[in-house]
C-alpha atoms as an extended CHARMM CRD file, in Angstrom:
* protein
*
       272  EXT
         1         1  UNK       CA              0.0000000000        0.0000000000        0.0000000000  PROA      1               0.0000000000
         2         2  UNK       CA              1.5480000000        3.4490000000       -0.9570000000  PROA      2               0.0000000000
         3         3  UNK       CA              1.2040000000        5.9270000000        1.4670000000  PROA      3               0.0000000000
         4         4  UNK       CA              1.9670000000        9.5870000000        0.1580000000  PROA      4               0.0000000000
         5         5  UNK       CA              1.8840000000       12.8310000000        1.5130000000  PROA      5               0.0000000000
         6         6  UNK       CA             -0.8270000000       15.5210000000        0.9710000000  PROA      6               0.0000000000
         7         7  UNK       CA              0.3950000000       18.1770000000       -1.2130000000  PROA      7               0.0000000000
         8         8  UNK       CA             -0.1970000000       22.2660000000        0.4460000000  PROA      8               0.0000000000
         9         9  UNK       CA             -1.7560000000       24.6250000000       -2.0860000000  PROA      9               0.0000000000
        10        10  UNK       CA              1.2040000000       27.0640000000       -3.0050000000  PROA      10              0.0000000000
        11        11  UNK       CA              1.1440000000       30.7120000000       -2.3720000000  PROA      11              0.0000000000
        12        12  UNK       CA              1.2250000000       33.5760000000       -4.8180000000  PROA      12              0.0000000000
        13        13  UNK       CA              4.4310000000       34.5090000000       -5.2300000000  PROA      13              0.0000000000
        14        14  UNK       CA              4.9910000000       38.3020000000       -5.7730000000  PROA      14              0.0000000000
        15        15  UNK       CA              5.4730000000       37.6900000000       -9.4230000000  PROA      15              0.0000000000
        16        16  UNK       CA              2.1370000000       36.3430000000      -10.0500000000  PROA      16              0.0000000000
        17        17  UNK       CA              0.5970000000       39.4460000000       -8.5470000000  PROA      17              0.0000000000
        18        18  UNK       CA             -0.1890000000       42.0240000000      -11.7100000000  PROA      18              0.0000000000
        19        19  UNK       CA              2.0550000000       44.5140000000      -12.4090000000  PROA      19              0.0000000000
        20        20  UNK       CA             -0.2610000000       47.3940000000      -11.9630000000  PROA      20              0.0000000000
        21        21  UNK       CA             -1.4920000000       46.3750000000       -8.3930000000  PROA      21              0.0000000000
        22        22  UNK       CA              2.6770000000       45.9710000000       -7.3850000000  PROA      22              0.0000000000
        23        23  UNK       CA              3.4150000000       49.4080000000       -8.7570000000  PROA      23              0.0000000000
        24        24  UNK       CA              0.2710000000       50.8280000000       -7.1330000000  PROA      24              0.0000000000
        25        25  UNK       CA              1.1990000000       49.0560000000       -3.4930000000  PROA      25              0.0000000000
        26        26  UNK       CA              5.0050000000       50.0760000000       -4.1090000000  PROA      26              0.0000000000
        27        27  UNK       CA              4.4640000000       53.2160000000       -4.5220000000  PROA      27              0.0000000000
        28        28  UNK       CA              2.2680000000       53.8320000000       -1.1880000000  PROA      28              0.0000000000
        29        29  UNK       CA              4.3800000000       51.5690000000        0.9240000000  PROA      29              0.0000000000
        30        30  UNK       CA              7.3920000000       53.6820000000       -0.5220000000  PROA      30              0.0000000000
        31        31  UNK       CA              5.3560000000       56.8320000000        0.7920000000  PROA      31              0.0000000000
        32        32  UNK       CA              5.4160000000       55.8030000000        4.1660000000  PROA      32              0.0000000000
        33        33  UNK       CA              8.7030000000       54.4670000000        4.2380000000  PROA      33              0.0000000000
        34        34  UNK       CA             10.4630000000       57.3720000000        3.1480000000  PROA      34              0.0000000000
        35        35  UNK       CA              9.1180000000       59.8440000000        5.3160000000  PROA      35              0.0000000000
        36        36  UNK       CA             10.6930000000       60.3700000000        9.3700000000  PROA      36              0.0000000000
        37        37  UNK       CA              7.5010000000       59.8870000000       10.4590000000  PROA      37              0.0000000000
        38        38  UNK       CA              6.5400000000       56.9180000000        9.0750000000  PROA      38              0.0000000000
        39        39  UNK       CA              9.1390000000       55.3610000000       11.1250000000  PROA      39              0.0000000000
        40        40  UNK       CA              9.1570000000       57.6090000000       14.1240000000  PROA      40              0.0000000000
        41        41  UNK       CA              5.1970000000       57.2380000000       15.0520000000  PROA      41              0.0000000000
        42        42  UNK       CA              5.5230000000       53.2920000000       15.4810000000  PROA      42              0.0000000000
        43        43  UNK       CA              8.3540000000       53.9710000000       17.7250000000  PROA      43              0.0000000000
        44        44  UNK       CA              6.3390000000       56.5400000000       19.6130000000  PROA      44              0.0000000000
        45        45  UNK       CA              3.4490000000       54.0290000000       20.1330000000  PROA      45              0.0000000000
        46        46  UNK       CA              5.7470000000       51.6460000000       21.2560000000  PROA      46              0.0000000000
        47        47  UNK       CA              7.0750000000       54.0450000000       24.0380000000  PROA      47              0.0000000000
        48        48  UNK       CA              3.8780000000       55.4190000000       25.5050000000  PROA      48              0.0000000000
        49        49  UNK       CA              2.5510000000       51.2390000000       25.5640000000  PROA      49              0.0000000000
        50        50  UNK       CA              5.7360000000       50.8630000000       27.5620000000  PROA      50              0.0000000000
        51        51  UNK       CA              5.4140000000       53.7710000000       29.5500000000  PROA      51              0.0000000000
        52        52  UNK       CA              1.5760000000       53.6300000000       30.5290000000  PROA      52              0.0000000000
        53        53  UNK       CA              1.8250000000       49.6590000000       30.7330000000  PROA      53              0.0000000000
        54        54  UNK       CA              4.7840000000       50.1180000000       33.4030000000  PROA      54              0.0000000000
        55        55  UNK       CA              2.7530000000       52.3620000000       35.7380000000  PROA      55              0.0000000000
        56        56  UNK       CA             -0.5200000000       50.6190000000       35.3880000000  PROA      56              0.0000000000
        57        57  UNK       CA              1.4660000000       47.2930000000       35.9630000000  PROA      57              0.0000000000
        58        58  UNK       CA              2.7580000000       49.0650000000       39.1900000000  PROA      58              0.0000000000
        59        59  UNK       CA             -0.2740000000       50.5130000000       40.7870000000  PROA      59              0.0000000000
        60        60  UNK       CA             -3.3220000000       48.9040000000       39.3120000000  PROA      60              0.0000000000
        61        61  UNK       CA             -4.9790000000       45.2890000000       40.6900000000  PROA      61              0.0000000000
        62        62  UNK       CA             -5.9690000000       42.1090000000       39.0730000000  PROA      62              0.0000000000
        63        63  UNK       CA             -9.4320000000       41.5360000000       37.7370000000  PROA      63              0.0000000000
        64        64  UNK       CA            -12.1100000000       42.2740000000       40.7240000000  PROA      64              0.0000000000
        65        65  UNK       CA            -15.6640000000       40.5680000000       40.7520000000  PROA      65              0.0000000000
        66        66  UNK       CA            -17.9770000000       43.6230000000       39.9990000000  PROA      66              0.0000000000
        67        67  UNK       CA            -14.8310000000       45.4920000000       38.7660000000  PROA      67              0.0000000000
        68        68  UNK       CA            -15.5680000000       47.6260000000       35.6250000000  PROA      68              0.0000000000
        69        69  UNK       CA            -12.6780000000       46.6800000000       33.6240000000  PROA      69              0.0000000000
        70        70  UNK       CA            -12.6530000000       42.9750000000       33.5160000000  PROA      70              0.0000000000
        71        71  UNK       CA             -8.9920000000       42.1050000000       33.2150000000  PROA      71              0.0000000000
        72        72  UNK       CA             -8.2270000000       44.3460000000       35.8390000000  PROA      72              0.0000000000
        73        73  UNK       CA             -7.2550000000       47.8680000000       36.7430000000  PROA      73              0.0000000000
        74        74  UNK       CA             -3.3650000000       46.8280000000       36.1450000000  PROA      74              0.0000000000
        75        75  UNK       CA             -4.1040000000       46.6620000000       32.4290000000  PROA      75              0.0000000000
        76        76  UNK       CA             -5.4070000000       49.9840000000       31.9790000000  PROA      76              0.0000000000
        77        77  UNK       CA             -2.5870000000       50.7360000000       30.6740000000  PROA      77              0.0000000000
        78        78  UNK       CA             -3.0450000000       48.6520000000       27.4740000000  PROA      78              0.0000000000
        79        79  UNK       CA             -6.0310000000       50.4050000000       27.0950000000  PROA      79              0.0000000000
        80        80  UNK       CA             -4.6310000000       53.7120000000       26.9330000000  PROA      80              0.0000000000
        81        81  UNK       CA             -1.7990000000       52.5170000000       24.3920000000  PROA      81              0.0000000000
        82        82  UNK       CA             -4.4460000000       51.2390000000       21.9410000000  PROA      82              0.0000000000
        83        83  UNK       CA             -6.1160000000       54.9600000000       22.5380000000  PROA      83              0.0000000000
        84        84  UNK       CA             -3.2910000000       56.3990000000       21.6100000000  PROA      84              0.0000000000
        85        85  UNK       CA             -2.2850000000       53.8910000000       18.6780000000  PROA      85              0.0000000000
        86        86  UNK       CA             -5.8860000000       54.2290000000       17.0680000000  PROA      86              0.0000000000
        87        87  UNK       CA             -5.8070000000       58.3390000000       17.3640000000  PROA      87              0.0000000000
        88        88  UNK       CA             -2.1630000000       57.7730000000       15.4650000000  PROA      88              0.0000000000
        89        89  UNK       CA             -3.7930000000       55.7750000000       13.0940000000  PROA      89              0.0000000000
        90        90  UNK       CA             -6.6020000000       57.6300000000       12.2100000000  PROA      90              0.0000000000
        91        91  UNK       CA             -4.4460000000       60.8710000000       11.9500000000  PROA      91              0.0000000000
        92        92  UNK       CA             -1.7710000000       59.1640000000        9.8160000000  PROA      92              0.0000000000
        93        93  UNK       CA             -4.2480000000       57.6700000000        7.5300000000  PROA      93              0.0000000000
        94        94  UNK       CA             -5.6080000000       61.4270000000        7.1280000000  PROA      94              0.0000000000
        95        95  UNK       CA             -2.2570000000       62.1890000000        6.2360000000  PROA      95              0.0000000000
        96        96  UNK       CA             -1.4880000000       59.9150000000        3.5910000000  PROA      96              0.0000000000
        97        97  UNK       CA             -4.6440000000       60.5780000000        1.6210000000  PROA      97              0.0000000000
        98        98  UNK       CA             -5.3580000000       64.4190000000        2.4250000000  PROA      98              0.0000000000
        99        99  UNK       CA             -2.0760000000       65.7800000000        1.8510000000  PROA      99              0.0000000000
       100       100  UNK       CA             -1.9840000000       64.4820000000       -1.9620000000  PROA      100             0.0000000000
       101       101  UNK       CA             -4.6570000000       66.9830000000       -2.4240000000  PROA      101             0.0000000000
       102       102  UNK       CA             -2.4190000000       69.7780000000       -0.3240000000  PROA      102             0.0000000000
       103       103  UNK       CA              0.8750000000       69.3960000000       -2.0260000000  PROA      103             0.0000000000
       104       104  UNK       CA             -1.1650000000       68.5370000000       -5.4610000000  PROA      104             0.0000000000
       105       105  UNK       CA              0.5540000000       65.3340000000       -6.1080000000  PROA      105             0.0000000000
       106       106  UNK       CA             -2.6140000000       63.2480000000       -6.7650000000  PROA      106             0.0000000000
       107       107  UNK       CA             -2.0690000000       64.0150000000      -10.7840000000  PROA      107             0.0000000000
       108       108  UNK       CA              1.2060000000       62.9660000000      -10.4160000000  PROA      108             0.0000000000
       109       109  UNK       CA              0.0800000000       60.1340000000       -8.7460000000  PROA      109             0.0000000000
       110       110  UNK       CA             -2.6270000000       59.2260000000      -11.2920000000  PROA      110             0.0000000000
       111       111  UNK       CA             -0.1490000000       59.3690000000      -13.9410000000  PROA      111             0.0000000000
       112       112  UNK       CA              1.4310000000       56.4760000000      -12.9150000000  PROA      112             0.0000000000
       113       113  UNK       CA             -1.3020000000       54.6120000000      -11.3140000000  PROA      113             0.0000000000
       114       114  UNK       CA             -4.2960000000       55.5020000000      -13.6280000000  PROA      114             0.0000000000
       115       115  UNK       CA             -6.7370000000       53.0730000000      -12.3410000000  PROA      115             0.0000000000
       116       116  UNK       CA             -8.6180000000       54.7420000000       -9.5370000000  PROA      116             0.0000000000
       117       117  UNK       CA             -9.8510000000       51.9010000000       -8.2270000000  PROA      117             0.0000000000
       118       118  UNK       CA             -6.9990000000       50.6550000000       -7.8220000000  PROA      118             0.0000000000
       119       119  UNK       CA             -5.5790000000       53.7960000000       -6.5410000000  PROA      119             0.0000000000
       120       120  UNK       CA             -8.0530000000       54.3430000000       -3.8970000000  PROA      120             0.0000000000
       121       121  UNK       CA             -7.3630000000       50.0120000000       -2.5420000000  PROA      121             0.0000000000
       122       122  UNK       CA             -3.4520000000       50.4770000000       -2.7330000000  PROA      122             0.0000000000
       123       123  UNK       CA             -4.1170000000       53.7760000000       -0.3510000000  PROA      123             0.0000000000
       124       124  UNK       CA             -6.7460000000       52.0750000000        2.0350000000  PROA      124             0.0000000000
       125       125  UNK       CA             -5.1210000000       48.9730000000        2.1160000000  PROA      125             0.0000000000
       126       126  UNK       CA             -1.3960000000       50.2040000000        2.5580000000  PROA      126             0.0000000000
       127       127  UNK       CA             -3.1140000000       52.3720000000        5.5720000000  PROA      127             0.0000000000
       128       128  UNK       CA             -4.8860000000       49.5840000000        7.1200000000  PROA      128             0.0000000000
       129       129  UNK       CA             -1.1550000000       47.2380000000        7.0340000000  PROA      129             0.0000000000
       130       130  UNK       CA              0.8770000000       50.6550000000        8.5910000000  PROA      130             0.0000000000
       131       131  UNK       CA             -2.4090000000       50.8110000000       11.4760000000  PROA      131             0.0000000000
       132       132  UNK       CA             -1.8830000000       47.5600000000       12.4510000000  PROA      132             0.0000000000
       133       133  UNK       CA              1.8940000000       48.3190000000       12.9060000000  PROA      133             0.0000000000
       134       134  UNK       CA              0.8630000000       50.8670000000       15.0510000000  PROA      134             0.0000000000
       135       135  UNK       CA             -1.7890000000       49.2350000000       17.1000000000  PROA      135             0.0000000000
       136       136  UNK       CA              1.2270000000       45.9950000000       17.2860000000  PROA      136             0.0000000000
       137       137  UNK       CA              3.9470000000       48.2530000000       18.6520000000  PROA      137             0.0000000000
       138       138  UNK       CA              1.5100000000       49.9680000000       21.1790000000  PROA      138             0.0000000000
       139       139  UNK       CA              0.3460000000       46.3520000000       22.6900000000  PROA      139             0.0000000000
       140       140  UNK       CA              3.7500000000       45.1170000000       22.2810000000  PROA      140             0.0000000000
       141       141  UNK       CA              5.6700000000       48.3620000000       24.3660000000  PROA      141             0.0000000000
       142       142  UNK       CA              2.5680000000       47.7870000000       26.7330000000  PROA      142             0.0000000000
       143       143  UNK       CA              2.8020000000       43.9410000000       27.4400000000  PROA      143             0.0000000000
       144       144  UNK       CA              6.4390000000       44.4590000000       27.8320000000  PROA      144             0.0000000000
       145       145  UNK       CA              5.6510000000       47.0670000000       30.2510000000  PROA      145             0.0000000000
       146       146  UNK       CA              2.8900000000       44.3440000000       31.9570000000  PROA      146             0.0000000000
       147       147  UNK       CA              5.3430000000       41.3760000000       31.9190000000  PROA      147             0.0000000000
       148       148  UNK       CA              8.4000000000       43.3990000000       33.7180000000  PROA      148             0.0000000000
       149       149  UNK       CA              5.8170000000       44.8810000000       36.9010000000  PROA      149             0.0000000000
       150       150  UNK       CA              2.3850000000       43.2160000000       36.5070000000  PROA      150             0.0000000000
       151       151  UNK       CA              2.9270000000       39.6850000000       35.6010000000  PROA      151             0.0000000000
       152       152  UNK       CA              1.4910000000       38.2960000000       38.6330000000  PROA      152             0.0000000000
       153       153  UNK       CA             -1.8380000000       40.3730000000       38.3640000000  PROA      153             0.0000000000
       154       154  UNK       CA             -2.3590000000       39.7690000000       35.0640000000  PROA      154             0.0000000000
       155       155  UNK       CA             -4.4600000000       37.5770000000       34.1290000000  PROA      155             0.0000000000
       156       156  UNK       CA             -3.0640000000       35.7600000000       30.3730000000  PROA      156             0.0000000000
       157       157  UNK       CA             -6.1090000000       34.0530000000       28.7470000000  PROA      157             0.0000000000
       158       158  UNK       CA             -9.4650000000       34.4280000000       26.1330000000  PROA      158             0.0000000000
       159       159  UNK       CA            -10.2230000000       37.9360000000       27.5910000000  PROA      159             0.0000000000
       160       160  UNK       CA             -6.9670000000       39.4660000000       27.4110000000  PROA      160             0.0000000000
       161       161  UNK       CA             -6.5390000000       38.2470000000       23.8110000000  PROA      161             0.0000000000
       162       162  UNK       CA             -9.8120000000       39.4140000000       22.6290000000  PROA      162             0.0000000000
       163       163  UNK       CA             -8.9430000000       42.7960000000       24.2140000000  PROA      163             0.0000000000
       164       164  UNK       CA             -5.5330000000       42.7330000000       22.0860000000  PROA      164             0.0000000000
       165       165  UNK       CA             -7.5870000000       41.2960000000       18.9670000000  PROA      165             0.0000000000
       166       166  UNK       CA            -10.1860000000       44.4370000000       19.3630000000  PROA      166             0.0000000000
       167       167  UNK       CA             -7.6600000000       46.5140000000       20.0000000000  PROA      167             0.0000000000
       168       168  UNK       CA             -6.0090000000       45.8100000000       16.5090000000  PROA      168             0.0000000000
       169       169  UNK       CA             -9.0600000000       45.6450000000       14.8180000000  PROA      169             0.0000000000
       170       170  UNK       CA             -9.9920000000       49.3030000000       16.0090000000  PROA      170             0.0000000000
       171       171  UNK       CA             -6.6740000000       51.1020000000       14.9100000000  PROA      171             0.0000000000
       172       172  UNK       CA             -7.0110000000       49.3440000000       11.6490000000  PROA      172             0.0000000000
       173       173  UNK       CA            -10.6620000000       50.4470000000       11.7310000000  PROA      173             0.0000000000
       174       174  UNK       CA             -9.9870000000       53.9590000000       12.4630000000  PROA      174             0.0000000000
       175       175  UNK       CA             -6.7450000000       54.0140000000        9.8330000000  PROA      175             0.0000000000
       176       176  UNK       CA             -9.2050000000       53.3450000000        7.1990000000  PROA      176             0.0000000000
       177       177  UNK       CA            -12.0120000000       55.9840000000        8.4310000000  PROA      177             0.0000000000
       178       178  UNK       CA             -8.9590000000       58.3980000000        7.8360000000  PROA      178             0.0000000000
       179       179  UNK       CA             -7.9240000000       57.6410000000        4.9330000000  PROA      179             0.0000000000
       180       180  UNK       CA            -11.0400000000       57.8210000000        3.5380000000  PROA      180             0.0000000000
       181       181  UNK       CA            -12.1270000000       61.0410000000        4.9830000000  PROA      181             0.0000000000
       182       182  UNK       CA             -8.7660000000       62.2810000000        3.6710000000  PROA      182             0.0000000000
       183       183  UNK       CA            -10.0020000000       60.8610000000        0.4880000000  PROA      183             0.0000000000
       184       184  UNK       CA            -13.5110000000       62.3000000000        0.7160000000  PROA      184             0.0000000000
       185       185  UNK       CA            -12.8020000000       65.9590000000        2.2290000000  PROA      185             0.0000000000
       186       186  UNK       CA             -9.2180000000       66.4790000000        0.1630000000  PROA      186             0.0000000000
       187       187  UNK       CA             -7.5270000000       67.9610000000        3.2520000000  PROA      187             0.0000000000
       188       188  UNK       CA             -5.7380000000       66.0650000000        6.1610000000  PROA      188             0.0000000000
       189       189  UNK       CA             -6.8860000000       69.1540000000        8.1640000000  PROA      189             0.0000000000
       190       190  UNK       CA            -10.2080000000       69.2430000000        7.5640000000  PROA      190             0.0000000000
       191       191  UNK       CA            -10.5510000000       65.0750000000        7.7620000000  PROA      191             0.0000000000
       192       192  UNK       CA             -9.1040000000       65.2840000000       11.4500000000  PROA      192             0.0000000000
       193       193  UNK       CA            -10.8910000000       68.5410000000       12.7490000000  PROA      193             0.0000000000
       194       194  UNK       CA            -13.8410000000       65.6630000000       11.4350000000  PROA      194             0.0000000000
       195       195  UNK       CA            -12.9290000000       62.9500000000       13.5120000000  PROA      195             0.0000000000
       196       196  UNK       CA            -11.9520000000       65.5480000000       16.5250000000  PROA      196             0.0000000000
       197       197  UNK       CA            -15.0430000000       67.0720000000       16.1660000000  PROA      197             0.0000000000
       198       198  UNK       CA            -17.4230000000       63.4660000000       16.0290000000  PROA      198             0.0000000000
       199       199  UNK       CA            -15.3900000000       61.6510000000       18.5390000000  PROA      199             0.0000000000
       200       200  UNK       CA            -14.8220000000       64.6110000000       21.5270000000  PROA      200             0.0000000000
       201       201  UNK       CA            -18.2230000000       67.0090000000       20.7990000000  PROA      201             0.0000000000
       202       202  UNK       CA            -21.3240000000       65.2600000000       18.4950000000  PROA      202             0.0000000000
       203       203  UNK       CA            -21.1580000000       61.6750000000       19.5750000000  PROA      203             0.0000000000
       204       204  UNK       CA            -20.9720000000       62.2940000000       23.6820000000  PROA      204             0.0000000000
       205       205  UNK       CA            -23.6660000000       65.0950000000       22.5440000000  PROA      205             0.0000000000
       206       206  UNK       CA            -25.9470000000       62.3680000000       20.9370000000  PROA      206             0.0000000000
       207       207  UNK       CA            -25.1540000000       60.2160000000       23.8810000000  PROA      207             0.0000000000
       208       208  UNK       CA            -26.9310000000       62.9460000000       26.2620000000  PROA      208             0.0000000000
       209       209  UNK       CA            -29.6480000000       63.2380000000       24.1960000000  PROA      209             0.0000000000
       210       210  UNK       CA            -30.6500000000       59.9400000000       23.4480000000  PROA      210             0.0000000000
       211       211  UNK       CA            -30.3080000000       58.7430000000       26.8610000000  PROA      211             0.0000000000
       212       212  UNK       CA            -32.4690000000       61.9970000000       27.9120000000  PROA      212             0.0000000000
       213       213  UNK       CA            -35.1290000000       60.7570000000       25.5540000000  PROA      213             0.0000000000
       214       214  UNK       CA            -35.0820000000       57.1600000000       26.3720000000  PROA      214             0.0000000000
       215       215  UNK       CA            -33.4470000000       55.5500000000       24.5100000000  PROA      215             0.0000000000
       216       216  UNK       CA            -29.9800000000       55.0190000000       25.1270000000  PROA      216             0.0000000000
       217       217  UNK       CA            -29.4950000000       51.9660000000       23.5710000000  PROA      217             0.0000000000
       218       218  UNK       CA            -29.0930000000       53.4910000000       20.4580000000  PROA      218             0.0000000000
       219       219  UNK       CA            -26.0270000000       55.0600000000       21.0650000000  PROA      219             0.0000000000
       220       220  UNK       CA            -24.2050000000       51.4180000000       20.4450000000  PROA      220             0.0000000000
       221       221  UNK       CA            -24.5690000000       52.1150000000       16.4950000000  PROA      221             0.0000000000
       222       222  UNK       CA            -22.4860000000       54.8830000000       16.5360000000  PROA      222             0.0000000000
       223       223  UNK       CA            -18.5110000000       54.7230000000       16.1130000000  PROA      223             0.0000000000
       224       224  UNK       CA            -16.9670000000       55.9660000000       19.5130000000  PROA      224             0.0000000000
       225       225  UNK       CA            -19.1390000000       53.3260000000       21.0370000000  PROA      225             0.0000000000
       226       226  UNK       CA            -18.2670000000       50.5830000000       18.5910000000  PROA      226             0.0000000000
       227       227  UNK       CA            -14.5600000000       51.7520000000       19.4440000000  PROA      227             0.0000000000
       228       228  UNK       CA            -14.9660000000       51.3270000000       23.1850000000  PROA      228             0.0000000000
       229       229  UNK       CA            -16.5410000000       47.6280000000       23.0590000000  PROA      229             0.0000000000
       230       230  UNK       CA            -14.6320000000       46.4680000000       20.5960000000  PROA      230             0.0000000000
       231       231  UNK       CA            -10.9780000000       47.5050000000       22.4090000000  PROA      231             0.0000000000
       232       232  UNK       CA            -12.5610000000       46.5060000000       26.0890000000  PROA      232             0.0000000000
       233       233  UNK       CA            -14.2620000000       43.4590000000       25.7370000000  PROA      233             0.0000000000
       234       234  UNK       CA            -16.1050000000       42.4310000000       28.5520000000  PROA      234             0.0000000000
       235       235  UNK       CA            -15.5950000000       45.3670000000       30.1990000000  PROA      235             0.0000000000
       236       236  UNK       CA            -18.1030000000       48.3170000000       31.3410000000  PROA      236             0.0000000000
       237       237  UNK       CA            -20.7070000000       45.7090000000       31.3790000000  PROA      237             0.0000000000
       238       238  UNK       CA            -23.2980000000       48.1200000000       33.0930000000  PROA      238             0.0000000000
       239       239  UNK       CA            -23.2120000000       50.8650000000       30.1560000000  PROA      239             0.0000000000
       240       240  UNK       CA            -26.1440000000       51.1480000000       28.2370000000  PROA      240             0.0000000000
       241       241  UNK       CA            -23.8530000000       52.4570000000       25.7050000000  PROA      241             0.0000000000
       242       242  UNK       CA            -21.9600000000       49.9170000000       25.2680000000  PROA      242             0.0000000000
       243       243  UNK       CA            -23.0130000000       46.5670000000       23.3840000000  PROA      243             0.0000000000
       244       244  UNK       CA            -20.6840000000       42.8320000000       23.4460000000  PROA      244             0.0000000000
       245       245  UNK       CA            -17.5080000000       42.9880000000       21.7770000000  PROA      245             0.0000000000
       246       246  UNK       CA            -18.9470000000       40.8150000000       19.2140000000  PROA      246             0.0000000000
       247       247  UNK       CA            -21.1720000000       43.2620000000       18.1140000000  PROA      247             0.0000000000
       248       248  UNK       CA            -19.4990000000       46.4760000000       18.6100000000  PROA      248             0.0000000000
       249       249  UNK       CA            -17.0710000000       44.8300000000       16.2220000000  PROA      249             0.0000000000
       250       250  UNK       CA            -19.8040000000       44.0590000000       13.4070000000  PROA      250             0.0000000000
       251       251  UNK       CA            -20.7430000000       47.7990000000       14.1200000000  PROA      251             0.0000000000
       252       252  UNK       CA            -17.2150000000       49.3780000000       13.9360000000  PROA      252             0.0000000000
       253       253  UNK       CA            -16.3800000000       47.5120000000       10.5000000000  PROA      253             0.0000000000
       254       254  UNK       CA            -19.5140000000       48.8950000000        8.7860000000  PROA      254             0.0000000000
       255       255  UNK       CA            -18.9440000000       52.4520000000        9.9880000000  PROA      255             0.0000000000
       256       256  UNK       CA            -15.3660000000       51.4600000000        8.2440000000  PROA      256             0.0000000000
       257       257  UNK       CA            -16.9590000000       50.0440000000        4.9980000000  PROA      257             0.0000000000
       258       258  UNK       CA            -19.6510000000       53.5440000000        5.2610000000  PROA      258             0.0000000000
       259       259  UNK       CA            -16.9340000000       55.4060000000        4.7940000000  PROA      259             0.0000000000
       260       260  UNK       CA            -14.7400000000       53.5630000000        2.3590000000  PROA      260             0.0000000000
       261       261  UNK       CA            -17.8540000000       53.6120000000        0.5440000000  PROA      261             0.0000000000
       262       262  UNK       CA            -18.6540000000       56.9800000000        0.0660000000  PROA      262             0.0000000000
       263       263  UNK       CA            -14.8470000000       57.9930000000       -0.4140000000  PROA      263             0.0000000000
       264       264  UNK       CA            -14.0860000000       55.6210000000       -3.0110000000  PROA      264             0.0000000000
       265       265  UNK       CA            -17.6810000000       56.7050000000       -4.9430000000  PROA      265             0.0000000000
       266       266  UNK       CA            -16.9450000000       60.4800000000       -4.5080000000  PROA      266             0.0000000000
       267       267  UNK       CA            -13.0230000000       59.4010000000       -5.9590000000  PROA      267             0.0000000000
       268       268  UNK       CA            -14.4730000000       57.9580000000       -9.2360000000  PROA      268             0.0000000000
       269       269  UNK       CA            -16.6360000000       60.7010000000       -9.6160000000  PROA      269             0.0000000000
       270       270  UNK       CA            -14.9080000000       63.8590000000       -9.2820000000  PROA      270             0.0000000000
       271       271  UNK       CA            -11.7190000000       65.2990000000      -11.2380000000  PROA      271             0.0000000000
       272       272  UNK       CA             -8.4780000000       64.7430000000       -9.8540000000  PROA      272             0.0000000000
């Protein structure tokens, strides 16, 4: 009886991607690459996780029955390093999209990338890849931070995973928002006062006035909402703001495919 070995499907190398869509992801990738702050921001991230996942790890507890954050006050510090890696994101993918329209490089850039379909994925997806690298270097500063001080509060396990998972998932959420908002309003200034302005003034102002009417349940369709349960899962279990992680997930990715969306729609039909 012969016995032989199951063969693996093969991967796509890089030369069996097309041309056009290596040019179009070379050129983007070479974008961030090239610029100080494409490698300086990551580095940031990775210092503030390290920094705020040192102190939490040194004054906070581990998880508490009827505690609020559910893997424990001495990872609060995560939390804040995914804050500040999803803000990054969201302002960097801004960046890369808006200022094409400030320094008036987006003919340039559809000269040798005339496709704008393709344009607008190698854009989107080139900020989603450099948001995860952000949201990785935050959680990896801040479990470095958590294994030196905290490791015998911490709890390692489903939760904490899902909490680096959503995490992730939101700065690459957010990365994309920006980049299409870059996309949609032509200005890196005007896409951030945007998400400032949603985030810090309209959405907490909706949250007021649906729970004054009633109804505060609706507030878990919105995005800041969607942000918060899908980064803390399992945590602020009380909120009626706040739906499962599961679902603020589903929530947060459709705001993100909104808003690719409308930018890619309004990119196809307007002049460059």
């Amino acid at each position: 009886m012969n016995l032989t070995m199951p063969t693996l499907p093969k991967l796509p190398s890089l030369s069996q991607i097309p041309l056009p869509v290596r040019r179009a992801a070379y050129s983007e990738i070479r974008r961030v690459t090239t610029q100080r702050s494409g490698w300086l921001l990551p580095a940031f991230c990775a210092a503030i996780g390290l920094v705020t996942g040192l102190v939490s790890a040194g004054t906070g507890s581990a998880p508490q029955d009827g505690g609020q954050i559910a893997t424990g006050t001495v990872t609060v510090g995560l939390y804040l390093a995914v804050l500040v890696a999803v803000v990054a994101a969201a302002v960097s993918g801004a960046s890369a999209t808006g200022a094409e329209y400030r320094y008036e490089s987006m003919p340039l850039t559809a000269l040798f990338v005339p496709d704008r379909d393709l344009r607008f994925g190698a854009k989107l997806g080139v900020a989603a890849l450099y948001s995860l690298a952000l949201g990785l270097a935050a959680e990896i500063g801040a479990g470095i931070g958590l294994a030196i001080l905290g490791h015998s509060e911490v709890q390692f396990g489903l939760r904490l995973t899902g909490v680096l998972l959503g995490g992730l998932l939101a700065a690459v959420c957010w990365g994309v928002i920006g980049a299409s908002l870059g996309l949609l309003l032509r200005s890196t200034g005007l896409a951030v006062t945007a998400m400032l302005g949603w985030c810090l003034v309209a959405e907490p102002l909706l949250w007021l006035i649906v729970r004054g009417i009633g109804i505060p349940g609706i507030a878990v369709l919105l995005p800041d909402s969607a942000t918060i349960g899908t980064a803390a899962v399992g945590s602020f279990s009380h909120s009626s703001f706040l739906s499962p992680g599961a679902v603020s997930a589903v929530v947060l990715i459709i705001w993100t495919a909104a808003g690719g969306a409308l930018s890619w729609w309004k990119l196809r039909e307007r002049d460059m």
